[in-house]
Every structure is written in C-alpha cells, then in structure tokens.
N, C-alpha and C positions, 0 to 999 in steps of 0.2 A: 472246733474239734477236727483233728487232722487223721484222716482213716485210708489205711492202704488194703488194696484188695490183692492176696496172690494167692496160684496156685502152691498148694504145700506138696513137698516134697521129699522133705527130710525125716530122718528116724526124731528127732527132735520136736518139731512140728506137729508129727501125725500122734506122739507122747501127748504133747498141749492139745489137740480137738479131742483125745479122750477124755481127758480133762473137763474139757469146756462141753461136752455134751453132758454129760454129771450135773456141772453148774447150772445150765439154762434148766434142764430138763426134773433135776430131780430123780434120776430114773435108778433103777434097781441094775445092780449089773449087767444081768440076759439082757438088757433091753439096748446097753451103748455097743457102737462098735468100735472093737479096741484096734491098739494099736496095726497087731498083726495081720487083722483084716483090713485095715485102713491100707498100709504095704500093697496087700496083692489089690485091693479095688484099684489103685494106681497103676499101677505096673499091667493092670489086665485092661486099660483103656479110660476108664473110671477120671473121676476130679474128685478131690479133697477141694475147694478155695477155703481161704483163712480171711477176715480181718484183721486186720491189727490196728491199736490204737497206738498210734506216733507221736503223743502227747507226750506219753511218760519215757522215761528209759528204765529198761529195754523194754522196747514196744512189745506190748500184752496184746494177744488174742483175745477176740472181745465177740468174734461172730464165726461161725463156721459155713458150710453149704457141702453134701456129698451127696455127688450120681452116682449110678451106675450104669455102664452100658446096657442097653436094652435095642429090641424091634420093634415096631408097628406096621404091619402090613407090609412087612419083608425089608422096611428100611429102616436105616440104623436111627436110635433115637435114645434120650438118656430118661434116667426117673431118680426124681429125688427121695433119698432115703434119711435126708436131716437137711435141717434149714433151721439156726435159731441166732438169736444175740443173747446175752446178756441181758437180764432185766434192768439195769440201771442207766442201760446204754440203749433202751428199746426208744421208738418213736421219733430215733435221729436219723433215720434214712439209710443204715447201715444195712438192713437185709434188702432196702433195695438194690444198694453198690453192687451187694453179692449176687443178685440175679443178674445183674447186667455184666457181670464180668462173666457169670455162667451163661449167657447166652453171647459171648466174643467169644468166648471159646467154642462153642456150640458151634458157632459159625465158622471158623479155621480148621475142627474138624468134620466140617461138611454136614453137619447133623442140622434137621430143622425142627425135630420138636421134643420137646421137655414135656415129663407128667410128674404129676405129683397126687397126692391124697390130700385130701382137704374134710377135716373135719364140717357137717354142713351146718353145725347150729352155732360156730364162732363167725361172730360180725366182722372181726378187723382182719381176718385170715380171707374172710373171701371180698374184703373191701380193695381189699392188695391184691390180691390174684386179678380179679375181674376188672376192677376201674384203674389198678396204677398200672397194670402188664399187659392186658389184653387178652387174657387167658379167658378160656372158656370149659366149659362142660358139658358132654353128652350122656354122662357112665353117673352111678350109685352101684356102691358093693355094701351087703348087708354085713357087720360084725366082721370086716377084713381082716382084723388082727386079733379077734379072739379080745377075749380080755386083758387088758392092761393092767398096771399096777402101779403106774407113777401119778402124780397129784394132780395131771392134767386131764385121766381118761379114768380114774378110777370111779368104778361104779358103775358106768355106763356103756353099753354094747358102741364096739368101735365102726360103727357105720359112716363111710366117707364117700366122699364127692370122689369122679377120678378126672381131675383136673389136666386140661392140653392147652400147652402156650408150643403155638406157632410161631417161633421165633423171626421169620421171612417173611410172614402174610402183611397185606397193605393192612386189617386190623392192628397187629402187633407193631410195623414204622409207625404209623399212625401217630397210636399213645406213645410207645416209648422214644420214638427218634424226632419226631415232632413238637411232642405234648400235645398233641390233638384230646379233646375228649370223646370218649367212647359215646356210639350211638344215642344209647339213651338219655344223655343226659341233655338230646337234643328236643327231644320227646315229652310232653304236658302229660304230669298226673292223672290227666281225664281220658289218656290212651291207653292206661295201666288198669287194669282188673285185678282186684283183691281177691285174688278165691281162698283164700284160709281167713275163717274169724276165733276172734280172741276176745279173752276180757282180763279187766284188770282182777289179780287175784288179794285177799284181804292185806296180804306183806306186802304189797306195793309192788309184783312182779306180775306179768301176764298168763295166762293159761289157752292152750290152742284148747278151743271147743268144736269147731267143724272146719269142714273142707268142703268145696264146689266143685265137683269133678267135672262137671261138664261146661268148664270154660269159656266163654266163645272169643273173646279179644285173641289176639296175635301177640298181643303183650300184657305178661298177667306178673304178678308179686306174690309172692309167699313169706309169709311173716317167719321170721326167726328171734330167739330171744338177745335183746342187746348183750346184754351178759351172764353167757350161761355159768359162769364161774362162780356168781352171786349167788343164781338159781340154786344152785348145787350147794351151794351155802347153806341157803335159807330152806330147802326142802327139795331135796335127794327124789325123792316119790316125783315130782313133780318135774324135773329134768329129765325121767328117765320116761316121764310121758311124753315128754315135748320128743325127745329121740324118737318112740314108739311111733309115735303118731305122725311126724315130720316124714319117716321113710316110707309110709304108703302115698304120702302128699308128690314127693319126687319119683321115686318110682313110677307114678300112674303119673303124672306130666311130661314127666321125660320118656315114656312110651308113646306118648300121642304126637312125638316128633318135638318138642319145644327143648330147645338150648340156654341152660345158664351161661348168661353173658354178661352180665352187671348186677351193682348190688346197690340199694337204696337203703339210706337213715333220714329218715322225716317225722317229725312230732314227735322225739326220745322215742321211734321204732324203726324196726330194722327187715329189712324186705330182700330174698335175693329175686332178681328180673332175670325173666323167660320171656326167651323169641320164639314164637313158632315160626321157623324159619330150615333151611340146609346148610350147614355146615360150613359147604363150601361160598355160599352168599356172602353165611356172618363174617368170614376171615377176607373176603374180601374184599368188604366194606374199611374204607379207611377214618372212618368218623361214625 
C-alpha cells in the first residue's frame, strides 16, 4: 500500500476531511469540524495533514490529523483536535505516518510539544501513544466533554488522559528516531505492582473489584479493559463502572507523583504502567 502524507490546504481538501471525519467517526454534525472552520484553523497557524491512498486514482483520503495552535507554560505548542483512519485501512501504520509528519512540522515551526485527550479505558489508543511515540501522561480531566453522542463515547462520561509527546526529548528520538524501546519494556514483571484487582465476570469479560492505594513499587500497573467496546456491548452498567471506578484509581496515582509512561498486554490483559518518577527524568531517559 502506497500512502502519501501532506499538509491540506485547499478548499477542496478541507471539503474531503469533513467528509472523512463523518466516515471514521460516525459523529452527529455539532461534533465534526467543517469546512469553514477547517479554512481559519489553517490560515490562524493550525495543521490539517491528509493521508492519501495512492493506490487508486484519484488518490482518496483515507486518514486525517488536525491541531490547533495552543501554549503550555508560555510556549507555543499544538493539541490535537482529530486523529483517525478509516476502519478498513486501520492497523496499517497510517496514523502513525500522520503523527510523524505532525511532529516535522512541529519541528520547522519551532514547536516541541503536542497534547492530546486519550480516552484511559482503550488499550490500542494508549498502546500507540505510550510504547510507539513516547508520549507520556501527567493530567486526568473528569467528563471533559460533557456527554457525547457518537458510537464511540455514547453512554459513558468522557473522562480522558491529557496526553504530552515531547517531540525533542531523548525519550521521544529514542522510540521514534531510533526504535529504541521504551524503558519498560526493559524492566521484569516482578518490578511491576498490580494495585487494581479484578475478576472474570460470568460473560467472559472482567470486573475491577478493588484498588491498593497505598502502593509502595516505583512501578505499579493498573488494569484496564482489553476491549471496552465489547464491554459496552455486552453490559453498558458494567463499562460505565469500569469508568467510575478507573477515575479515582488515576486521579489518586497520578496525585502521589507517578507518570503514565507505557502500557502492558500480558495473559489477554491489559495494564497502563506508572513511574513514580519527575517528568523531567522520564523525557530524558532515552530507553
């Protein structure tokens, strides 16, 4: 498959990502950004990038990616307000292209950090963020968006991760410029503390039943569901516990100083890892 990564530009262009955020998303109109706002995000500093698949003629848009200019502690920095592919075209490395092209650009205009929202109870959203980019996490905002209505969020309070890739840091060359793998994965299962327990429930999916607040590893795992999409399938009540209860587990971890920095799948379960560590250590670790 032959996939070209550019920034969009044209009235043409920013027509096809309205489009294409519909496709992936599903979403109710309020929720895409259309054309005309697409226009000024550009024109005001912002990126649109496009994929395009070059297989076919005329090469179709297949994946999007849109920032918009933001600060962080007075310096300029971007946030992602959409990031998807196409489901048929998912799993071929195509939202990774588009991060990479959004952090060459990132770099030309002088910018070193990207954020984003990360839903915390999907496995492959923070298996990408954390182990293929280097990105990390300090922040949980409870219900940031209010209730949603598209087939991804519906039913459940939108409580996310606030995800920072340090696009400069020796973390970030590391994995991205190198393929170095991330810290942990340097690290034996018997250095990792499990503080949330679970069991299997009668439909074959798991249920968080407690949490260990008081930690004591430097490197602890918190269970999440493999697939909350199933969950939410199979019993709605039950997802909307896993949220409930998943946000006093990171909030009170991520207050005692510890850093989402990786994410573990071991025995069909799925774990994001926490550093009790500074910030500035983790991003300077290049492995």
């Amino acid at each position: 498959m032959n996939i070209t990564i550019e920034r969009l530009i044209s009235l043409e262009a920013f027509s096809s990502c309205e489009q294409l955020q519909q496709e992936i998303g599903k979403y109710e109109e309020r929720q895409i950004l259309p054309t005309h706002l697409l226009v000024t995000l550009h024109r005001s500093g912002g990126a649109v990038l496009g994929a395009y698949d070059t297989d076919v003629e005329p090469p179709r848009l297949c994946g999007c990616l849109i920032d918009l200019v933001a600060h962080y502690d007075g310096r300029p920095s971007w946030i992602t307000l959409f990031h998807g592919v196409v489901r048929k075209l998912r799993n071929c490395e195509i939202g990774y292209q588009l991060r990479v092209k959004e952090r060459e650009e990132c770099q030309r205009a002088g910018v070193g950090l990207i954020t984003w929202a990360l839903d915390p109870l999907r496995s492959l959203e923070a298996h990408f963020s954390f182990n293929k980019l280097g990105a990390i996490c300090v922040g949980y905002e409870r219900n940031l968006y209010g209730e949603l209505p598209d087939p991804a969020n519906r039913g459940l309070a939108s409580d996310r991760l606030i995800v920072e890739w340090w696009i400069d840091s020796p973390r970030v060359t590391g994995v991205v410029d190198r393929g170095v793998l991330p810290y942990h994965f340097h690290l034996g299962l018997d250095r990792m503390e499990v503080v949330t327990k679970t069991k299997l429930a009668e439909n074959g999916v798991r249920r968080l039943v407690g949490f260990e607040a008081a930690a004591g590893s430097d490197v602890i795992l918190a269970e999440i569901p493999v697939n909350l999409d199933r969950i939410r399938a199979l019993d709605p009540a039950l997802a909307r516990d896993w949220r409930i209860k998943m946000r006093d587990v990171f909030e009170q971890v991520l207050a005692r100083g510890y850093i989402i920095t990786g994410f573990v799948h071991e025995a069909d379960r799925s774990f994001h890892l926490l550093e009790r560590a500074k910030k500035g250590a983790v991003l300077g670790r290049a492995s």
